[in-house]
N, C-alpha and C positions, 0 to 999 in steps of 0.2 A: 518408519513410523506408521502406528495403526488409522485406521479410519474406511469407511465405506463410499463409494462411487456414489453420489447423487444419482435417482432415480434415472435422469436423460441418457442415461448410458456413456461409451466411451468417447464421443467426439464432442461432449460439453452444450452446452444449452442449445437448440436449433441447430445443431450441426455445427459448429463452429469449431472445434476442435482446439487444436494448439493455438490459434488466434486469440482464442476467449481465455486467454491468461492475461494476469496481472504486468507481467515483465516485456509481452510485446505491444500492450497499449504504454506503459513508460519507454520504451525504443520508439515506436512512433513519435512521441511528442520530444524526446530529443533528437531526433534526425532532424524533425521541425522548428526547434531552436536551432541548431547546429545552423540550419542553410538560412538563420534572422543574424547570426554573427555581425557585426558591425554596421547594422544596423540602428540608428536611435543615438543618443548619448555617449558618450566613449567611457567607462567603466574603470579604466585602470588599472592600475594596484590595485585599487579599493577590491573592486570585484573580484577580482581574482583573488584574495585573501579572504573577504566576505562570502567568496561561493565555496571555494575550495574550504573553507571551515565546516559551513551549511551541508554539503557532499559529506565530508566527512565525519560529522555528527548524524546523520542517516544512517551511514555503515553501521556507525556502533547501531544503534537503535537497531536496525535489524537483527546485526549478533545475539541483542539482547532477547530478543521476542522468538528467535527462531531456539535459541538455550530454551526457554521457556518449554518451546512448542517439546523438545526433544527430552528435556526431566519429565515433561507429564504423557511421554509415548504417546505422541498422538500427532495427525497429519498439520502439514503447513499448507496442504496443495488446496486451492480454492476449487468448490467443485465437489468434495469430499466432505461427511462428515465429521466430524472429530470425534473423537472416543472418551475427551473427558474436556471439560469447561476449563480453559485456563484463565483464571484471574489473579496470579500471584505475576511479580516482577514489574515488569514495565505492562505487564496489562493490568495492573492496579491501576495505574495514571492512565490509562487509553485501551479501548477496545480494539483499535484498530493501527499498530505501534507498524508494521509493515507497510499499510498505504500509507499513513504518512509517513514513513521513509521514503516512499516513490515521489511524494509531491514534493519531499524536501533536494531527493533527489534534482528532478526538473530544477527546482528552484534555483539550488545551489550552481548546479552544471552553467543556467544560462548567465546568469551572473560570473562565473571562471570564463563563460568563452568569451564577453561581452555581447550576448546576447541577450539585452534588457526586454525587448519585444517579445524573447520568450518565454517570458514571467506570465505572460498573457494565456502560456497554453496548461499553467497553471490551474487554472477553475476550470477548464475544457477536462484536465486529465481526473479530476477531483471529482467531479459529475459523470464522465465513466466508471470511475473505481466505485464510485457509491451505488448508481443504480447498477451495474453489470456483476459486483462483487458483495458490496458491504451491505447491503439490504437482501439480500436472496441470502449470503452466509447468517445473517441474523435470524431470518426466518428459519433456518433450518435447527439454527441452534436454540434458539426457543421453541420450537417443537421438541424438542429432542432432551434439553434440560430444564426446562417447565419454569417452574419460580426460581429455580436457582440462578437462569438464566436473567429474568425481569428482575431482582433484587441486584445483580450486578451491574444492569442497564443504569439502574437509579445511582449506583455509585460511582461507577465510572463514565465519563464523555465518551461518545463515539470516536473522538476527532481527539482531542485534547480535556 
């Protein structure tokens, strides 16, 4: 898939490199649930159907956004900038159909282990992904596709 290196060069914002990606700040925050496992309230069935669903609905969402990324040739890797604006499919409804699949992720997972406490690391991972990801990739895309970019702002939610 096409797309151009963000100006910081190859090791990502401040040096940070493979760290400053999307998927090992969600590994963090479920290693961090993982070790809150039975902790708090006992979950059940419930949970484990209720999270394993919420997991599960993530997947798709991602398949769906990443289809997306791959009909319009253009990058999914954060960091890069994209080669053409997608706003058709599931980025009609959400600008950012990926991160929320990592928060739904979390979400889902601490709910299946019975780890209710780490629902908590929820808004922790949500306030990473947004200032470290979702506001630096916006800026670069409205730079980059001008009012195309702001006229899809006003119709689609960032989040939902």
């Amino acid at each position: 898939m096409a797309g151009q290196r963000e100006e910081h060069g190859p090791q990502g914002p401040r040096g940070l490199g493979w760290i400053d990606l999307p998927p090992v700040w969600l590994a963090a925050a479920l290693v961090g649930s993982w070790h809150l496992r039975g902790i708090g309230p006992d979950l059940g069935a419930f949970g484990l159907a209720a999270g394993g669903l919420v997991a599960v609905a993530a997947l798709v969402l991602v398949a769906l956004a990443v289809r997306e990324f791959a009909r319009h040739r253009t990058t999914v890797v954060p960091h890069h900038v994209p080669a053409e604006l997608v706003t058709t499919g599931i980025y009609a409804r959400s600008r950012n159909p990926i991160y929320l699949a990592d928060l739904m992720i979390l979400g889902g997972l601490s709910l299946a282990w019975n780890a209710p406490l780490g629902l908590a690391l929820v808004p922790v991972l949500w306030w990473i992904l947004d200032r470290r990801f979702v506001r630096p990739e916006e800026a670069r895309m409205s730079g980059k596709f001008l009012a195309g970019f702001d006229a899809y702002t006003q119709r689609t939610g960032r989040w939902l």
